[in-house]
Structures are given as structure tokens and as C-alpha cells.
C-alpha positions in Angstrom: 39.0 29.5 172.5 37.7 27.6 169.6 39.0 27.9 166.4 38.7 26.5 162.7 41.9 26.0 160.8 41.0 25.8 156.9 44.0 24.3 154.3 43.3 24.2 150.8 44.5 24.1 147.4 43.1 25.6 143.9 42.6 22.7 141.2 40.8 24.8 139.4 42.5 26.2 136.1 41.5 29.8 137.1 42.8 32.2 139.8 40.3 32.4 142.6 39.8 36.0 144.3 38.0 34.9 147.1 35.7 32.1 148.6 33.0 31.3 151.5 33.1 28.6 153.6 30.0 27.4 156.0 30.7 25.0 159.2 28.1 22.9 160.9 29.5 21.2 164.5 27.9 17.8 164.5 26.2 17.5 168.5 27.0 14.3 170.7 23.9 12.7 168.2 25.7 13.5 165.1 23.2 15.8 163.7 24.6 19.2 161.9 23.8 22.3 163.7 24.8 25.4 161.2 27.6 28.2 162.7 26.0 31.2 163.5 28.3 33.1 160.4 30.3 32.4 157.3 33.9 32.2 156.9 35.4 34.5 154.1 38.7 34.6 152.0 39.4 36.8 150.1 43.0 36.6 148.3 44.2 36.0 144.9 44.9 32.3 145.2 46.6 31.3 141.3 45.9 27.9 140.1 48.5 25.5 141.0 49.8 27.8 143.8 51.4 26.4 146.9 48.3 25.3 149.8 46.8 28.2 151.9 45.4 28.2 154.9 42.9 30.6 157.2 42.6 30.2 160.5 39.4 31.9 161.8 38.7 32.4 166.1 34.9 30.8 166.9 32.5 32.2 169.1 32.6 29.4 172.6 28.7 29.8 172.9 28.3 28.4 169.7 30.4 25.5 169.9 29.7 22.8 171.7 31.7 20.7 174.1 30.1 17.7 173.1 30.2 18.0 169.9 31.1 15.2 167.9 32.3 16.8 164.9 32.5 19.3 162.0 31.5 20.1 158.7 32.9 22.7 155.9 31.3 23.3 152.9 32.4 25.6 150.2 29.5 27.7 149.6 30.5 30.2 146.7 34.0 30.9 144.9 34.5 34.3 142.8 37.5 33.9 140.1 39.5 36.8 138.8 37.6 36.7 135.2 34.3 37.8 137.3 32.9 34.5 137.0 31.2 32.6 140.6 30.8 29.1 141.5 28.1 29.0 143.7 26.6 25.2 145.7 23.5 24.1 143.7 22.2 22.7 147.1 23.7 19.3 146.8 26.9 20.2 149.5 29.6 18.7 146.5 32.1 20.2 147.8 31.7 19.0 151.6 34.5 17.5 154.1 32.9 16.3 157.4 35.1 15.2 160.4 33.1 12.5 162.5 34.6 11.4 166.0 32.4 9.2 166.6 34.2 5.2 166.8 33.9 3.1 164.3 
């Protein structure tokens, strides 16, 4: 079964209460096709806290086997002052895995 194994750290100076995450799979072409959902956490996470990590179980008919990589991009983070962080459309905060050779 597929799965998507998130680790990350807060470097932010605020505690985060939770987060969402999108995933594209890159096809055997490269191109992004989006996941069919969004990938939640929702846990106080304290500034300068030890790493975290989520491990979430994907649906096999939306992943495929040919695929030639991933995408994550943090969509939206919600800190414990009620404040949100939200992507302006620009993907900043993107980390793309390409297995494609160099």
C-alpha cells in the first residue's frame, strides 16, 4: 500500500496547532497530477521542538506506478494565537522529489 511519510520541524517563533499538506505524484512525463485529498495535522507542535513526523496510508488507485515523483506543499498553518498562514498561490513552501536521472 502506498503511503506518504511527512518529517518536519517548526522555525517559526510561534507554536503551531495544526497544518495541511497537499501532494501531487509527478507521472512518467514529470507533470503534477494533484492527490485526490489533503493531509492534516493537527498537534501542538512548540517552536524549536524536537522533528515530527505523520505518516498518512494513500489510496493505490490514485497513485501511480509509474510515477516519477512527488510533491508536498504546505497549504495553510493555524498557530495557537489564532493566527493562519495560508499559500498566496506561489507554492513557497514546496519540496518536490524527482527520480528522473540527471
Amino acid at each position: 500500500m502506498p503511503q506518504l511519510k511527512l518529517v518536519f520541524t517548526n522555525q517559526t517563533n510561534k507554536t503551531i496547532t495544526d497544518f495541511v499538506f497537499a501532494l501531487s505524484i509527478l507521472d512518467s512525463s514529470g507533470n503534477p497530477v494533484p492527490y485526490t485529498s489533503q493531509f492534516d495535522y493537527r498537534h501542538e507542535f512548540p517552536p524549536g521542538g524536537p522533528e515530527r513526523s505523520r505518516l498518512w496510508k494513500l489510496d493505490s488507485a490514485s497513485v501511480d506506478i509509474h510515477r516519477s515523483g512527488e510533491s508536498v506543499t504546505l497549504l495553510e498553518a493555524t498557530f495557537a494565537d489564532g493566527t493562519t498562514w495560508k499559500d498566496d498561490g506561489s507554492q513557497a513552501c514546496t519540496i518536490s522529489f524527482d527520480y528522473h536521472a540527471k
